[in-house]
C-alpha positions in Angstrom: 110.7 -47.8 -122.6 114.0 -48.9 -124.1 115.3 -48.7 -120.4 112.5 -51.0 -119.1 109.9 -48.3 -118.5 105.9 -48.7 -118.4 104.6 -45.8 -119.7 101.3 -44.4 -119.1 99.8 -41.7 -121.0 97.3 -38.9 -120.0 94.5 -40.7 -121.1 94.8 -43.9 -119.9 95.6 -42.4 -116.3 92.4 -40.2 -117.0 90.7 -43.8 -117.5 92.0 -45.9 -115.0 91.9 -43.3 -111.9 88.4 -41.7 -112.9 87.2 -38.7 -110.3 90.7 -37.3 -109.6 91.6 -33.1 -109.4 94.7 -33.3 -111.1 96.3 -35.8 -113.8 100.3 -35.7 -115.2 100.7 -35.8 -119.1 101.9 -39.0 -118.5 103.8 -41.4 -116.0 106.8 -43.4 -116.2 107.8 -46.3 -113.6 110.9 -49.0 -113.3 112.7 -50.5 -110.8 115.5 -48.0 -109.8 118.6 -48.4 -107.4 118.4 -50.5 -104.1 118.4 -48.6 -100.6 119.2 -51.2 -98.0 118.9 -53.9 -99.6 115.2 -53.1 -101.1 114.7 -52.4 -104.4 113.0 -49.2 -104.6 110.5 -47.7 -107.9 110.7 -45.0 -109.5 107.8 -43.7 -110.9 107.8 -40.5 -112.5 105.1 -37.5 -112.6 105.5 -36.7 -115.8 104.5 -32.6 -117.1 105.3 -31.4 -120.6 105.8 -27.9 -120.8 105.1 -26.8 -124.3 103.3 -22.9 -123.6 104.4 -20.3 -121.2 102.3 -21.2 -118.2 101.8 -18.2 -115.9 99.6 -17.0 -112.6 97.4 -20.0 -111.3 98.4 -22.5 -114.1 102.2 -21.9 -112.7 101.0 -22.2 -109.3 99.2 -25.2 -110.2 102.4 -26.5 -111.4 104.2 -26.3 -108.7 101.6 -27.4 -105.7 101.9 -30.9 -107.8 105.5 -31.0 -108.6 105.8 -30.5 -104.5 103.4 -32.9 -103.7 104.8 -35.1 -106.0 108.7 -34.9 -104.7 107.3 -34.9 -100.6 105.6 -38.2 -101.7 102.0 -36.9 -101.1 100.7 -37.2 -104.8 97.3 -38.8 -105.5 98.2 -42.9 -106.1 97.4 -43.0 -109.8 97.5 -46.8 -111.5 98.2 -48.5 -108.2 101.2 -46.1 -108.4 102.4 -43.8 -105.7 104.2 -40.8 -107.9 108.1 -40.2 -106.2 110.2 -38.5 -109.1 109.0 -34.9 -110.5 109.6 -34.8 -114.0 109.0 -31.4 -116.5 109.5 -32.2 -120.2 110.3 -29.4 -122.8 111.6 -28.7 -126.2 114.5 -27.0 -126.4 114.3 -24.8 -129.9 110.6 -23.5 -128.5 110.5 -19.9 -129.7 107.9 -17.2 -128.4 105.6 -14.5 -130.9 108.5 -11.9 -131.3 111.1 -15.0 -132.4 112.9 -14.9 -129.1 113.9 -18.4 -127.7 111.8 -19.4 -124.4 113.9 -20.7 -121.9 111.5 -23.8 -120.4 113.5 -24.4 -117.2 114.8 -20.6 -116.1 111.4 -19.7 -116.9 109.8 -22.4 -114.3 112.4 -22.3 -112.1 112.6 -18.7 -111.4 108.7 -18.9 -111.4 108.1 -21.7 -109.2 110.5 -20.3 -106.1 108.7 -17.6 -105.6 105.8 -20.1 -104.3 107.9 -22.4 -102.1 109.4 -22.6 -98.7 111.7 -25.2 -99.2 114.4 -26.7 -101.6 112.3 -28.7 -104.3 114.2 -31.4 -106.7 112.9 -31.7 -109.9 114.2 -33.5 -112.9 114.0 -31.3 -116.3 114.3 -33.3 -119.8 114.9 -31.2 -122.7 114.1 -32.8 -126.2 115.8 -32.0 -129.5 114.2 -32.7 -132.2 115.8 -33.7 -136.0 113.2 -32.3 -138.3 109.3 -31.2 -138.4 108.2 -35.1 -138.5 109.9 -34.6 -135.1 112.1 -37.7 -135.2 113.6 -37.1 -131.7 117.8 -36.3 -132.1 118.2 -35.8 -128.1 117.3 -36.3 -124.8 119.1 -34.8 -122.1 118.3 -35.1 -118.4 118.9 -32.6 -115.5 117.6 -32.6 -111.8 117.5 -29.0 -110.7 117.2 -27.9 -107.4 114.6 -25.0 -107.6 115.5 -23.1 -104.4 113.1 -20.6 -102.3 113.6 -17.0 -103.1 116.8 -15.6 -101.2 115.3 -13.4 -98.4 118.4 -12.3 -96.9 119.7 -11.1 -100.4 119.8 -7.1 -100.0 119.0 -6.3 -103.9 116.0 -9.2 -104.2 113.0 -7.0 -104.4 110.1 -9.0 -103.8 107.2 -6.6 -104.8 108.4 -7.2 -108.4 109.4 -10.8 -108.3 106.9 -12.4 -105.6 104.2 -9.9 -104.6 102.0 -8.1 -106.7 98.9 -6.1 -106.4 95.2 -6.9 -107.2 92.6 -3.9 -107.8 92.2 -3.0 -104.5 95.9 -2.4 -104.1 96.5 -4.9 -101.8 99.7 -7.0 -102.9 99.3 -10.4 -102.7 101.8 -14.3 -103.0 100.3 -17.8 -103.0 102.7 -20.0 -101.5 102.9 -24.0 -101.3 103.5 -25.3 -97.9 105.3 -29.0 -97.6 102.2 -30.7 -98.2 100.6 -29.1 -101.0 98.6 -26.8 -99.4 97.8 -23.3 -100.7 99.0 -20.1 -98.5 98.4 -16.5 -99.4 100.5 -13.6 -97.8 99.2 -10.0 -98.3 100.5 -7.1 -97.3 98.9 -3.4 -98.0 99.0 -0.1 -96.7 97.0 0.8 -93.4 97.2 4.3 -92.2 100.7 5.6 -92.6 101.8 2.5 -92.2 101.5 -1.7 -93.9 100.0 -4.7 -92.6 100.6 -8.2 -93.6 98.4 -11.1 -93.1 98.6 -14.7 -93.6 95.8 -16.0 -94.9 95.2 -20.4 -95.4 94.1 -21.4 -98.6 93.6 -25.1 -99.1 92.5 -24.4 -102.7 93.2 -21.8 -105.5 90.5 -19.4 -106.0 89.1 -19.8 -102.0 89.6 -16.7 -99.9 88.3 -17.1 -96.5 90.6 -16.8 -93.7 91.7 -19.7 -91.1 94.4 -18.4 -89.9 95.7 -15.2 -89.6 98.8 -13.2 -88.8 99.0 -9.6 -89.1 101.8 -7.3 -88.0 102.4 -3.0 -88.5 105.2 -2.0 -90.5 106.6 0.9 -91.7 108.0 0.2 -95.1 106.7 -1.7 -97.8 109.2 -4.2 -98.7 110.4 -5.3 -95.2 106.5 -5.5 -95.2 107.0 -8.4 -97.8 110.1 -10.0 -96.2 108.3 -10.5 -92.6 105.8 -12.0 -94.1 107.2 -14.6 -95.9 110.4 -15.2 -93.3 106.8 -15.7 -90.7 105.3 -18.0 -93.3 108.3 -20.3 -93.5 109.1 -19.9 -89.6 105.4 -20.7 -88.8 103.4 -22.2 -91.2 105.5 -24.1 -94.3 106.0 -27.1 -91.9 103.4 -27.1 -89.6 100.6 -29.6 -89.5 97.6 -27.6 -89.4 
């Protein structure tokens, strides 16, 4: 605000954009730098990370934060969110006393769902004392990039896939638009398939479209199908 910001909180978004899916903790907009000769504002999708988010909350967190830097976020307040912003303490400290780091935590979370470099901003607060008088702000944007599939030690049924009851490993990806992929692969015969299954919503499981493939080892079982997922289906229109 002391840089010329309007600030809206959660509730008053919640109250003046009734009916929507998703709503930021807050947002933040002011005129920023000029591109050719037109000013251009910034308005900032704001999350505050304060608990260790995991499964569909993370993936929840990062269909918006994508959305929100490919400019295809819901128009909130007349407002069409361009600047992902995540907002975290930095002395946060998990049940066993260990320090939680906010960022590596979301950033090594949220490339396992993407198929494409994704800018966010990360703003790590300091605090002076318990009254939490504010002693520092500090602002990074992070590039949060896809998981390294041509990296010989990355071993994606750890870090990516994982398996549901049935033993059928499963990922959830984000395509460019927001849109919810999932990749399976499991074991057929002596051999694996994978499949690529839409998703245009968390927690829907009926195929659109589908790709499926024989393959003889488990995690080049993995790798196919997410180099086919970016290949095919991270930019397409469909």
């Amino acid at each position: 605000m002391s840089n010329g910001a309007e600030i809206k909180t959660e509730l008053e978004v919640r109250a003046e954009n009734p009916g929507k899916r998703k709503y930021p903790d807050g947002l933040a907009f002011q005129q920023g730098a000029y591109s050719n000769g037109t000013p251009v504002e910034v308005v900032q999708w704001i999350e505050v990370e304060s608990a260790d988010k995991s499964g569909a909350k993370m993936l929840s967190l990062a269909r918006h934060l994508v959305q929100v830097a490919r400019k295809q976020a819901p128009v909130l307040c007349k407002k069409l969110p361009n600047t992902p912003v995540v907002v975290y303490r930095g002395d946060m400290i998990d049940l066993a006393g260990r320090p939680i780091d906010h960022k590596l935590r979301i950033t090594a979370a949220i490339s396992r769902h993407i198929g494409a470099d994704l800018p966010v901003y990360f703003q790590k607060i300091s605090f002076k004392n318990n009254a939490y008088h504010v002693d520092e702000v500090t602002n990074e944007l992070v590039t949060i990039r896809p998981l390294d599939l041509g990296d010989p030690e990355l071993r994606l049924g750890s870090t990516a896939f994982f398996p549901d009851r049935n033993g059928t490993f499963t990922n959830t990806s984000v395509d460019r638009k927001g849109r919810f992929w999932t990749l399976k692969v499991y074991k057929h015969a002596d051999r694996f398939r994978w499949e690529i299954w839409t998703k245009p919503e968390a927690g829907e499981g009926r195929p659109e479209e589908c790709a499926g493939f024989m393959i003889e080892n488990l995690e080049d079982g993995f790798r196919v199908a997410m180099r086919t997922w970016r290949a095919d289906f991270y930019g397409s229109s469909y």
